[in-house]
Biopython code that builds the backbone (N, CA, C, O; Angstrom):
import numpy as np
from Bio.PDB.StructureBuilder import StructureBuilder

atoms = [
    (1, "UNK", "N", (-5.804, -6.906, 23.438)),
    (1, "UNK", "CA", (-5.016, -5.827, 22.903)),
    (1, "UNK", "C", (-5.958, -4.743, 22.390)),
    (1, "UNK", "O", (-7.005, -5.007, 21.799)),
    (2, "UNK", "N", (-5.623, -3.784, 22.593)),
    (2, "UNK", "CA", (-6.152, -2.353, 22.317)),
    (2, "UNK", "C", (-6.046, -2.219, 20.760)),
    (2, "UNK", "O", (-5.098, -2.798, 20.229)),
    (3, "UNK", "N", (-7.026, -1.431, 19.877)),
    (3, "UNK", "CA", (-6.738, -0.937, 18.930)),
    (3, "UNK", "C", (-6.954, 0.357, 18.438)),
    (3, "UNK", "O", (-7.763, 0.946, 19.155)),
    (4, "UNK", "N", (-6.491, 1.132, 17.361)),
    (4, "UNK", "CA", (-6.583, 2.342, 17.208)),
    (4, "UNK", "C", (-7.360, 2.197, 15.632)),
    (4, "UNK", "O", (-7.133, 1.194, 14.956)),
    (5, "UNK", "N", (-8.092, 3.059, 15.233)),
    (5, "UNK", "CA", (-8.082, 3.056, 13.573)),
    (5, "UNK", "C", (-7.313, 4.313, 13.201)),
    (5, "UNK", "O", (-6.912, 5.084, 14.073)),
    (6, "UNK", "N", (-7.201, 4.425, 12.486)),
    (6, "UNK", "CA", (-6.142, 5.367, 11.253)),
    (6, "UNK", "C", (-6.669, 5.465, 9.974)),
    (6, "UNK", "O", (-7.134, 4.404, 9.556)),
    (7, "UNK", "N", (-6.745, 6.514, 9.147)),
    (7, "UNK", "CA", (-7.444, 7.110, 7.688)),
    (7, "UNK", "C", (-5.879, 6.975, 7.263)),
    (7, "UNK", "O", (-4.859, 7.299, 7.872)),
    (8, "UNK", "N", (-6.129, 6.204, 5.625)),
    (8, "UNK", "CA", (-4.844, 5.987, 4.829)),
    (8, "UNK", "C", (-5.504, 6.537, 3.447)),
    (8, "UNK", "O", (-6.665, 6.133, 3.377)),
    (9, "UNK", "N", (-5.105, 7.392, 2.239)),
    (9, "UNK", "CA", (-5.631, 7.352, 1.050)),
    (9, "UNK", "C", (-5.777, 6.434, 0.334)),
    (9, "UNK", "O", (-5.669, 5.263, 0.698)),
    (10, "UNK", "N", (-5.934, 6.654, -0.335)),
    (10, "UNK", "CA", (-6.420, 5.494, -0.981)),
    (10, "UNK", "C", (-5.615, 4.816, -2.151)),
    (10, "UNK", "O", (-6.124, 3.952, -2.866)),
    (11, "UNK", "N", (-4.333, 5.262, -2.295)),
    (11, "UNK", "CA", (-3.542, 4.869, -3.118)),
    (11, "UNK", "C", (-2.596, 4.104, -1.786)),
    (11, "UNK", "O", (-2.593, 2.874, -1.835)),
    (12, "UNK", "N", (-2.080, 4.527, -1.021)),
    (12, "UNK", "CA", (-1.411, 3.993, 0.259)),
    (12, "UNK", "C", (-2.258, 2.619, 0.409)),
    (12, "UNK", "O", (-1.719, 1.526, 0.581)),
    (13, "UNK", "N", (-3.708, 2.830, 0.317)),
    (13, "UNK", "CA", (-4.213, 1.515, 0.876)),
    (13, "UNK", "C", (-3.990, 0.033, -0.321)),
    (13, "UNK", "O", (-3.859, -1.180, -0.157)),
    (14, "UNK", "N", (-4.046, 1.053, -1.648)),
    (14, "UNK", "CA", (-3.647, -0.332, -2.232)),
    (14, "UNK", "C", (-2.613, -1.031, -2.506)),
    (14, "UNK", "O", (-2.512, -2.211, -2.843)),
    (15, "UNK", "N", (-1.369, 0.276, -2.236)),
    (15, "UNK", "CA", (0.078, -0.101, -1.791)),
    (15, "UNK", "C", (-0.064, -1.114, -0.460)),
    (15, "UNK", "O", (0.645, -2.097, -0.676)),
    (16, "UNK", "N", (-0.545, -1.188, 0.472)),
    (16, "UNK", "CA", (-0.633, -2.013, 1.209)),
    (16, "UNK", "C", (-1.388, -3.665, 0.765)),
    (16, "UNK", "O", (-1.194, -4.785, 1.238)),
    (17, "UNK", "N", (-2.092, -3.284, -0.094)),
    (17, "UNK", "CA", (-2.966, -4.400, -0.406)),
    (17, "UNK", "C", (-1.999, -5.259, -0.910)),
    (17, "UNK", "O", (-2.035, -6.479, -0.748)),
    (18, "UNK", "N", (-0.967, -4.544, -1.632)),
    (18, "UNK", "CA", (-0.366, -5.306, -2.583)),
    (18, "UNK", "C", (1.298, -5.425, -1.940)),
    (18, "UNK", "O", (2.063, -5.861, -2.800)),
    (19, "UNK", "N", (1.818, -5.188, -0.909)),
    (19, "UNK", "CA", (2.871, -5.915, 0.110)),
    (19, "UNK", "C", (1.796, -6.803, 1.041)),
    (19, "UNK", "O", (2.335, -7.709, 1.676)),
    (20, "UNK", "N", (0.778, -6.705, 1.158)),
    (20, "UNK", "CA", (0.286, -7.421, 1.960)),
    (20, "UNK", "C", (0.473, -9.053, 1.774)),
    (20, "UNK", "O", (0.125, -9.457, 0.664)),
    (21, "UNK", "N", (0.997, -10.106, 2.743)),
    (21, "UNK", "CA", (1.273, -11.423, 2.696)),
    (21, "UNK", "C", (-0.268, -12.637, 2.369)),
    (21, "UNK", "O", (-1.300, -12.128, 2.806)),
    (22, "UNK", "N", (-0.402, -13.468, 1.981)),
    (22, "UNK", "CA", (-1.347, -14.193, 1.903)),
    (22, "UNK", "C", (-1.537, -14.589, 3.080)),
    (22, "UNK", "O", (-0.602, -15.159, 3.642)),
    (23, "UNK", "N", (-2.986, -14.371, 3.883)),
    (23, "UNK", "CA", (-3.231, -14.475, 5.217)),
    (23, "UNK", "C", (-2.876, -13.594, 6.002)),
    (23, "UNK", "O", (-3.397, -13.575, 7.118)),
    (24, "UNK", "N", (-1.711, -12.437, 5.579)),
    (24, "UNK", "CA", (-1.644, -11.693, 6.685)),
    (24, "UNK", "C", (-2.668, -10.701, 6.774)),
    (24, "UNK", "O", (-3.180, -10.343, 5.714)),
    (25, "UNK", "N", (-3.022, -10.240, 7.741)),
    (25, "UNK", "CA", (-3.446, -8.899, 8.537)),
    (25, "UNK", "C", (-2.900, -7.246, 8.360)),
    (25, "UNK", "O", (-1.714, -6.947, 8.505)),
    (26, "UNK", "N", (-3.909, -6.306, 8.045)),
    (26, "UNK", "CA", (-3.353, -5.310, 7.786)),
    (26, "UNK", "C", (-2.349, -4.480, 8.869)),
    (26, "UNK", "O", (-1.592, -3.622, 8.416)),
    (27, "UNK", "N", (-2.379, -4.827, 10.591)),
    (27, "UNK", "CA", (-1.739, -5.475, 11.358)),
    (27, "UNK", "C", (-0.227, -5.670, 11.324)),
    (27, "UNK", "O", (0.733, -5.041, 11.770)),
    (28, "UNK", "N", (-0.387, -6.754, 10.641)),
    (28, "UNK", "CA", (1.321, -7.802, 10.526)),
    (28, "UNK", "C", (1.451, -7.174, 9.156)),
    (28, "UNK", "O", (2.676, -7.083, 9.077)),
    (29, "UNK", "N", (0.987, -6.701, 8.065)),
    (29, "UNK", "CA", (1.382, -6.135, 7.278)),
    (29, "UNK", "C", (2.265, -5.076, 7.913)),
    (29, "UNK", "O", (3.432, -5.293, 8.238)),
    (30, "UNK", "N", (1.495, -3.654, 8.108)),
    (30, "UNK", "CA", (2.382, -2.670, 8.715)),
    (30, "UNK", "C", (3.483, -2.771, 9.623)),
    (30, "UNK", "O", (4.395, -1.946, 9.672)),
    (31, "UNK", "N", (3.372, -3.994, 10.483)),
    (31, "UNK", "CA", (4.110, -3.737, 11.413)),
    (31, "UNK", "C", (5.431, -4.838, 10.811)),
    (31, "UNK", "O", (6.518, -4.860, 11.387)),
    (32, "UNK", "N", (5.157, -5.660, 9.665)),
    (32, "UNK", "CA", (6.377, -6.231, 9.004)),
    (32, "UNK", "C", (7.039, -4.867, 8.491)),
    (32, "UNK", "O", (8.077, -4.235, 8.687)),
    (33, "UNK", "N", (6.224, -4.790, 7.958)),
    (33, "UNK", "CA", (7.132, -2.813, 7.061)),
    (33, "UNK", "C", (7.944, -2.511, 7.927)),
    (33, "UNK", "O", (9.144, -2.777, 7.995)),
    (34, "UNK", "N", (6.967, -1.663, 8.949)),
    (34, "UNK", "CA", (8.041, -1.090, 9.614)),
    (34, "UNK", "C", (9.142, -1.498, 10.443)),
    (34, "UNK", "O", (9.884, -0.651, 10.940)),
    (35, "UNK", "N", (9.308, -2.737, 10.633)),
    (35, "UNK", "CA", (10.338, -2.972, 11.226)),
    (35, "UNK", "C", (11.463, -3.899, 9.978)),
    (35, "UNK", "O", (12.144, -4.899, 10.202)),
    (36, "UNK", "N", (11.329, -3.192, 8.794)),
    (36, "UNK", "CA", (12.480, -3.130, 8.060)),
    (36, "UNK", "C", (13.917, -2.702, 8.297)),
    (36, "UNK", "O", (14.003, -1.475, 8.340)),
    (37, "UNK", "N", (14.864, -3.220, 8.433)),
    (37, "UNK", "CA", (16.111, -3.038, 8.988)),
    (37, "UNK", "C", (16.845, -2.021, 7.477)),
    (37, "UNK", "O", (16.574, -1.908, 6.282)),
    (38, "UNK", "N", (17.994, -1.388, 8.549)),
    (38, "UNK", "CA", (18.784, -0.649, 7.296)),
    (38, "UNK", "C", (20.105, -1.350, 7.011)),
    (38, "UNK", "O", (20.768, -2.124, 7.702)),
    (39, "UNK", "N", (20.228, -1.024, 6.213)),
    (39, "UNK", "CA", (21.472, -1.655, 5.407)),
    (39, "UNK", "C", (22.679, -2.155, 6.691)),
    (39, "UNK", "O", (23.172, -3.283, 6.728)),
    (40, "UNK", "N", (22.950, -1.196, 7.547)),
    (40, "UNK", "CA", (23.693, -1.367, 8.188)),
    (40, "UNK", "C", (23.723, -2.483, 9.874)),
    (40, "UNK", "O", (24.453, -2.664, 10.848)),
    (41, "UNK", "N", (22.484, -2.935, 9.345)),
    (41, "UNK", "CA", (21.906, -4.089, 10.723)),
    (41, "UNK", "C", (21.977, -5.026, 10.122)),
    (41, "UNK", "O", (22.031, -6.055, 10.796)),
    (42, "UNK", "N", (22.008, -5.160, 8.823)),
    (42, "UNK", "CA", (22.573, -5.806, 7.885)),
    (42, "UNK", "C", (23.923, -6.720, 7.872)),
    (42, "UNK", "O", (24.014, -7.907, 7.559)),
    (43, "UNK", "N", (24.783, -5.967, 8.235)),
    (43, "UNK", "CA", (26.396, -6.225, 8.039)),
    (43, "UNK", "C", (26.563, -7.480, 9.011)),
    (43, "UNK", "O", (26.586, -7.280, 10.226)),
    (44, "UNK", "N", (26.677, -8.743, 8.507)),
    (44, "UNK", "CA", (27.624, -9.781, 8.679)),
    (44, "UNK", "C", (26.174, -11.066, 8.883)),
    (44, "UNK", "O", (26.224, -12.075, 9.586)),
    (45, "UNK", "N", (25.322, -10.732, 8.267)),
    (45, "UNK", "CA", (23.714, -12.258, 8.102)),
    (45, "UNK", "C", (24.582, -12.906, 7.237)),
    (45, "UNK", "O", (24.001, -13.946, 6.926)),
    (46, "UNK", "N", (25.246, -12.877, 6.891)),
    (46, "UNK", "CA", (25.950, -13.660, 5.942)),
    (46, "UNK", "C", (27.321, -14.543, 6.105)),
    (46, "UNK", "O", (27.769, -15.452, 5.406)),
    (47, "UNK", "N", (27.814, -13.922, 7.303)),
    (47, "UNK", "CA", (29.197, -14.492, 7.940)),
    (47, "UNK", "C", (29.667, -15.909, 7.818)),
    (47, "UNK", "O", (30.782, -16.330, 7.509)),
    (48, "UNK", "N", (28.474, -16.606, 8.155)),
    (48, "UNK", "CA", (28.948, -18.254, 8.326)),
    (48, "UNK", "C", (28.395, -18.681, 7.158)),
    (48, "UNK", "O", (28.367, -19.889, 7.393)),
    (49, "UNK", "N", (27.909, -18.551, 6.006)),
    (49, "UNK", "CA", (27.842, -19.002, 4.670)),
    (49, "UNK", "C", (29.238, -19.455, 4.408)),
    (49, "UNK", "O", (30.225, -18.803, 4.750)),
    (50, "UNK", "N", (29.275, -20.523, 3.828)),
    (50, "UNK", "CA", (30.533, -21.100, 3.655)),
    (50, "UNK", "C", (31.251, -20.664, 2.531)),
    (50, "UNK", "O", (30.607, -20.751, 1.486)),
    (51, "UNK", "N", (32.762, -20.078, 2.398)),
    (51, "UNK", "CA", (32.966, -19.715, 1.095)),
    (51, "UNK", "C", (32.629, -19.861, -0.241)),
    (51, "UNK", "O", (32.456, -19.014, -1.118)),
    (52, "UNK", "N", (32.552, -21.301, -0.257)),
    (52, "UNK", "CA", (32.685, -22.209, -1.296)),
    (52, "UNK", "C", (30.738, -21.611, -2.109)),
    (52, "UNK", "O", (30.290, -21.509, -3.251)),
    (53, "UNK", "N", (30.129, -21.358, -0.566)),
    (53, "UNK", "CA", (28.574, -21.435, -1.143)),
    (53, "UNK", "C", (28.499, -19.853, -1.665)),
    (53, "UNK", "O", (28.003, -19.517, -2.740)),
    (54, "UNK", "N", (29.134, -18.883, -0.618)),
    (54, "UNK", "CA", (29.341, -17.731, -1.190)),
    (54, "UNK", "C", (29.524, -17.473, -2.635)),
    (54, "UNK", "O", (28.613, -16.873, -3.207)),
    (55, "UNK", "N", (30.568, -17.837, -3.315)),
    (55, "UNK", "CA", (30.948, -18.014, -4.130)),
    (55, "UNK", "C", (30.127, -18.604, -5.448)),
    (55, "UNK", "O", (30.120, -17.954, -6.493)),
    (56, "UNK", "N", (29.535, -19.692, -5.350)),
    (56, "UNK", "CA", (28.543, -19.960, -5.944)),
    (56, "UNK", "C", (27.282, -18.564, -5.971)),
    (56, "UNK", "O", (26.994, -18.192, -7.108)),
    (57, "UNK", "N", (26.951, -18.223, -5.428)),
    (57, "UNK", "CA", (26.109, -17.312, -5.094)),
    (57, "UNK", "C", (26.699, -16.194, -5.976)),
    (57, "UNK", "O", (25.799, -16.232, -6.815)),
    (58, "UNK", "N", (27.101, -15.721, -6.199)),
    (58, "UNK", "CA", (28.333, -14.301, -6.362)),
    (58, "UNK", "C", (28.984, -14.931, -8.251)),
    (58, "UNK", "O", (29.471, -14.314, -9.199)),
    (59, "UNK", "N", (28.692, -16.176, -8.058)),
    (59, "UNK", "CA", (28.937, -16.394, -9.641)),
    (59, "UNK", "C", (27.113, -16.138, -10.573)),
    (59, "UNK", "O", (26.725, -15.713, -11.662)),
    (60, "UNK", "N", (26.478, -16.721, -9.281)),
    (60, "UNK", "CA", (24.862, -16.447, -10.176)),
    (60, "UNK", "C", (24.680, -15.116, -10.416)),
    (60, "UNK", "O", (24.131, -14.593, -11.386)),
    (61, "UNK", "N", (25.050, -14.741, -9.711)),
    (61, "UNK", "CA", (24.695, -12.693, -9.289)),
    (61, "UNK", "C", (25.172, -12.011, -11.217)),
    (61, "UNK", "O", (24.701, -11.293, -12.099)),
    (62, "UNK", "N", (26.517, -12.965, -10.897)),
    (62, "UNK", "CA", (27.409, -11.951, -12.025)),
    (62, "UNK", "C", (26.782, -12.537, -13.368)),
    (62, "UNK", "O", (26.696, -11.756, -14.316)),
    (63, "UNK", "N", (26.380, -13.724, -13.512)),
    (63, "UNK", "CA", (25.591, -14.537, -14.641)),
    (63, "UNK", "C", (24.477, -13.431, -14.744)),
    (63, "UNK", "O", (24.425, -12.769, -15.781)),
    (64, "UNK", "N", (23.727, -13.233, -13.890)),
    (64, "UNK", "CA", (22.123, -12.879, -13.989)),
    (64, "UNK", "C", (22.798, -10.979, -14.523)),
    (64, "UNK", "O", (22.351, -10.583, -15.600)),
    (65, "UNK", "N", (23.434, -10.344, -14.026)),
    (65, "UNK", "CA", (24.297, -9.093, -14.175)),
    (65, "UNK", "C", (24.380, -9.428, -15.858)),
    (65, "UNK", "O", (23.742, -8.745, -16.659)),
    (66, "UNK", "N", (25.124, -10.403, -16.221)),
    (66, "UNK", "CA", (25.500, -10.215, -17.805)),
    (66, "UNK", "C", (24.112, -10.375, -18.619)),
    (66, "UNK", "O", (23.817, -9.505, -19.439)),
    (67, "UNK", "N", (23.453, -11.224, -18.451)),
    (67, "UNK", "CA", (22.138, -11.180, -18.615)),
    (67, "UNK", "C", (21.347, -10.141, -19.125)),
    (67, "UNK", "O", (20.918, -9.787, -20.223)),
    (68, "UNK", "N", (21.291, -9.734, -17.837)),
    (68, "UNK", "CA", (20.470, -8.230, -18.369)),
    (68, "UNK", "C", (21.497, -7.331, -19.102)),
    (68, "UNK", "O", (21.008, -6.650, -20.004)),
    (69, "UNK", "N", (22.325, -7.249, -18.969)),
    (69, "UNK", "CA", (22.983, -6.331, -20.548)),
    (69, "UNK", "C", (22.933, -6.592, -21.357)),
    (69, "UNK", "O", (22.647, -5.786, -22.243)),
    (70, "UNK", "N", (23.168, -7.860, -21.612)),
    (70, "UNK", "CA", (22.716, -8.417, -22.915)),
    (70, "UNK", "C", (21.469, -7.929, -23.523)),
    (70, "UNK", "O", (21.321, -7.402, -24.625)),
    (71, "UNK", "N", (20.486, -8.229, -22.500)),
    (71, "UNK", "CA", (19.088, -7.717, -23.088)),
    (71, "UNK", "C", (19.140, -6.330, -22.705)),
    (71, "UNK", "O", (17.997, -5.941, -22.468)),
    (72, "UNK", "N", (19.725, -5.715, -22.599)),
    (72, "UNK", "CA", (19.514, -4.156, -22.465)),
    (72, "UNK", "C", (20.207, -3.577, -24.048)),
    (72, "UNK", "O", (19.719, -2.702, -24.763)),
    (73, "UNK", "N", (21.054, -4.107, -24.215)),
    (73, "UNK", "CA", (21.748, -4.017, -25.341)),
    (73, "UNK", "C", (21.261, -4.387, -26.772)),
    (73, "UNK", "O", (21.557, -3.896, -27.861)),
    (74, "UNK", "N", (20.172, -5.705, -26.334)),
    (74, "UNK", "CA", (19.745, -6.014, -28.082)),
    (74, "UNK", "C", (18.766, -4.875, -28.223)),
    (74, "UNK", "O", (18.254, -4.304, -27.260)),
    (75, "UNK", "N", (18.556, -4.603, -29.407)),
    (75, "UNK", "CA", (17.374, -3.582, -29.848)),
    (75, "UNK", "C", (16.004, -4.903, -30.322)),
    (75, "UNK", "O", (15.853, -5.998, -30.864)),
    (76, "UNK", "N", (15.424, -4.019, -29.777)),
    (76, "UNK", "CA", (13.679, -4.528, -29.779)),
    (76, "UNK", "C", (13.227, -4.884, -31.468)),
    (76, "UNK", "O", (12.083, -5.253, -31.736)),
]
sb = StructureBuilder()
sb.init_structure("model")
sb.init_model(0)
sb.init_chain("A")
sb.init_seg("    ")
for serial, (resi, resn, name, xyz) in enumerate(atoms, 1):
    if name == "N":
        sb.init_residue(resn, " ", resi, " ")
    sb.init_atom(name, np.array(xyz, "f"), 0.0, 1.0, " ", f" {name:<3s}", serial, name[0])
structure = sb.get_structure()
């Protein structure tokens, strides 16, 4: 495989340093990034989750939700 180099600043590079995976490659770094999906490629990874587990899930959400108000709410 062919390669190219590319100049990144130097704040970009340590943004990369730091999504970068243990063992991965600066490589499989970028090219995990960019092939980040949008919200809407999204719609239905979730379909065959079983209600019951859904649900469970969606009760932690709203637990962890009260949570942080709580602590948003006490004074320091």
């Amino acid at each position: 495989m062919t390669s190219k180099t590319i100049s990144v600043s130097e704040d970009v590079y340590e943004l990369l340093m730091k999504m970068k995976l243990n063992g991965e490659s600066f490589t499989e770094t970028i090219r995990r990034l960019a092939k980040r999906r949008s919200l809407v490629d999204c719609a239905g990874l979730w379909s065959d989750v079983p209600e019951e587990e859904m649900k469970t899930y969606q009760e932690g959400i709203e637990e962890l939700r009260q949570q942080a108000n709580e602590s948003l709410e006490t004074p320091r």
